[in-house]
Structure formats: structure tokens, C-alpha cells
Steps between C-alpha positions, in 0.01 A plus 500: 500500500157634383193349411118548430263297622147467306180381597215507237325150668219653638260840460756708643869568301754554711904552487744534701918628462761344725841583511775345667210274706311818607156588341517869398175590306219332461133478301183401598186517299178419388497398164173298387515383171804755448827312510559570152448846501667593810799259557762641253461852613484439868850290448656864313341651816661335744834453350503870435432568850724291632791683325527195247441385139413176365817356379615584931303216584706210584219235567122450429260344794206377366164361670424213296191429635256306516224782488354707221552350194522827279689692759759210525552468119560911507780468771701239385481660118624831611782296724589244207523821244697711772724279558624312222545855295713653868665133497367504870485252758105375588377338819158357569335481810148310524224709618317288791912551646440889443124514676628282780778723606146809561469258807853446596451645845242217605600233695398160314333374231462695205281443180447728197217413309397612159205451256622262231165497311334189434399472881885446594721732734857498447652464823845422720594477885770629619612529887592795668727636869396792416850640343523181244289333278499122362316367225418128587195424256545528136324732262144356483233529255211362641143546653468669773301278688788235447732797647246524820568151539841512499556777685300370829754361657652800594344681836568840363544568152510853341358561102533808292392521150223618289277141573498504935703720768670805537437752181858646536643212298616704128823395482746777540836596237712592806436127631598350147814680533630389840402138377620551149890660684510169657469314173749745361734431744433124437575545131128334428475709175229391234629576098267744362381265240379209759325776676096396582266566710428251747126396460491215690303296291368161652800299383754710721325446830431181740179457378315407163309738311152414377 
């Protein structure tokens, strides 16, 4: 089985081949305000270097998001177009998932946070043994002072993201990959026409948007 993962969701574009559950070749690289430009040719790239053509790939892994709006509407184009003309299989993993997994070697509580504009974070918690990771929040849209409230009742609690804690947080195509194989495997496939980002717009969370 092969597949490409893609990640346009945040200032960086990365991909990532896997084949038969191994990640051979991967991208990673700055691309402000360049999704457009670069995402198309980087995908011939790294198919070509990977010994590979387009109509090889078996599957499409997709971060959905939330994060840049623009970047996330480029990704999922490329994957809808891709994939409906190959008669491919699609996969979507949620970004806050992706970012999480950077800290998967902590011990605890982990939260991504991201600026959401409009003086709101996007946010989730997961729990970690240090090999495994949980999710056990949802996806949150909401202030981050309301986040700082719910988040002290943990004793330790590690954040990444571009709003507070470690700057290593841009998610990573080699991570949507391993997630998006286990969604594969799971036969969680998403039709190429009911393919959207996921925004995470006040209605979809636990809170109310104002």
C-alpha cells in the first residue's frame, strides 16, 4: 500500500510517502504565503524520487486542520482533484492530532494551541505514557483565557503551538501518515466530494461563539 501524506495547515508545507506502513521520503519546508505555488511541484518531486507516479498512490492523508485558512483550502483542493481523477482512496486526519504527536515522548498532559483570530485559540488535550497518545477533550474554539481555566487542574500540563509553549509545534507530513495508515487500515475513508477542511467554527466545539 502507498500513500502521501500532505500538510499545507500551517507556514510550513510538508509531505510525506509511506509504503507498506514505512515512511520512505519525506518534505519539509517553509512556505509563507506559497502553498499555491509550491505544493503541486513538490508532490511531482517527491513521487519522482520515491520511484513512483501519481496514479501509484493508493491513498491520500490529509491534515484537515484547523489552522491557516488559505493553506487548508490549498491542501484539500489539490487532494479532492487528485483523487477523484486517480479514483483514490482519501483519509483525513485533524491537525491538533498531528501537532500533538511533536510531543508524544512526554509523559502527561498535552495541549496544542493555535491562534484562531478573534482572540480565540483552537485547542485539545490529549494524554500521553510516553509511547501513546489519547485525545480526551474535544476540538475547542475558544479564548484562551477560558483554556487557562480549564486546563488548571492539571499539575503538569505541556502546550505547543504558535499562541504559548514549545515553538517546535508545525505539524509534520510523516506524522499525518502514521495517523492517516491507521485510518486506512480502519477503512475511515472520506469521498472526495465531502472533502472540507475542518475550521472549527464555534458551532462544532463545547462552547458558544460570540
Amino acid at each position: 500500500m502507498k500513500l502521501l501524506a500532505i500538510d499545507t495547515s500551517s507556514i510550513y508545507l510538508s509531505l510525506a510517502v509511506m509504503k507498506d506502513g514505512k515512511v520512505i521520503n519525506r518534505m519539509h519546508k517553509k512556505a509563507v504565503m506559497a502553498h499555491s505555488r509550491l505544493l503541486v511541484p513538490m508532490i511531482d518531486r517527491i513521487l519522482k524520487e520515491s520511484g513512483m507516479k501519481a496514479g501509484d498512490i493508493d491513498c491520500f492523508a490529509i491534515s484537515a486542520g484547523p489552522g491557516s485558512f488559505t493553506g487548508l483550502r490549498i491542501g484539500v483542493t489539490v487532494v479532492k482533484g487528485m483523487a477523484y481523477s486517480l479514483k483514490k482512496k482519501i483519509v483525513v486526519v485533524p491537525t491538533l492530532d498531528v501537532i500533538a504527536n511533536n510531543a508524544k515522548k512526554i509523559i502527561g498532559i498535552i495541549c496544542p494551541v493555535l491562534d484562531a483570530r478573534k482572540n480565540k485559540v483552537y485547542a485539545c488535550l490529549y494524554r500521553s505514557d510516553g509511547k501513546n497518545i489519547q485525545r480526551i477533550s474535544p476540538y475547542m474554539l475558544l479564548p484562551l483565557d477560558e483554556l487557562k481555566k480549564k486546563t488548571a487542574i492539571y499539575d503538569k500540563i505541556y502546550f505547543l503551538g504558535d499562541v504559548i509553549g514549545d515553538v517546535k509545534w508545525h505539524p509534520k507530513a510523516d506524522v499525518v501518515a502514521r495517523l492517516g495508515f491507521e485510518n486506512f487500515k480502519a477503512k475511515k475513508f472520506v469521498k472526495a466530494e465531502d472533502l472540507e477542511p475542518m475550521y472549527l467554527y464555534s458551532k462544532e466545539c463545547d462552547i458558544t461563539g460570540k
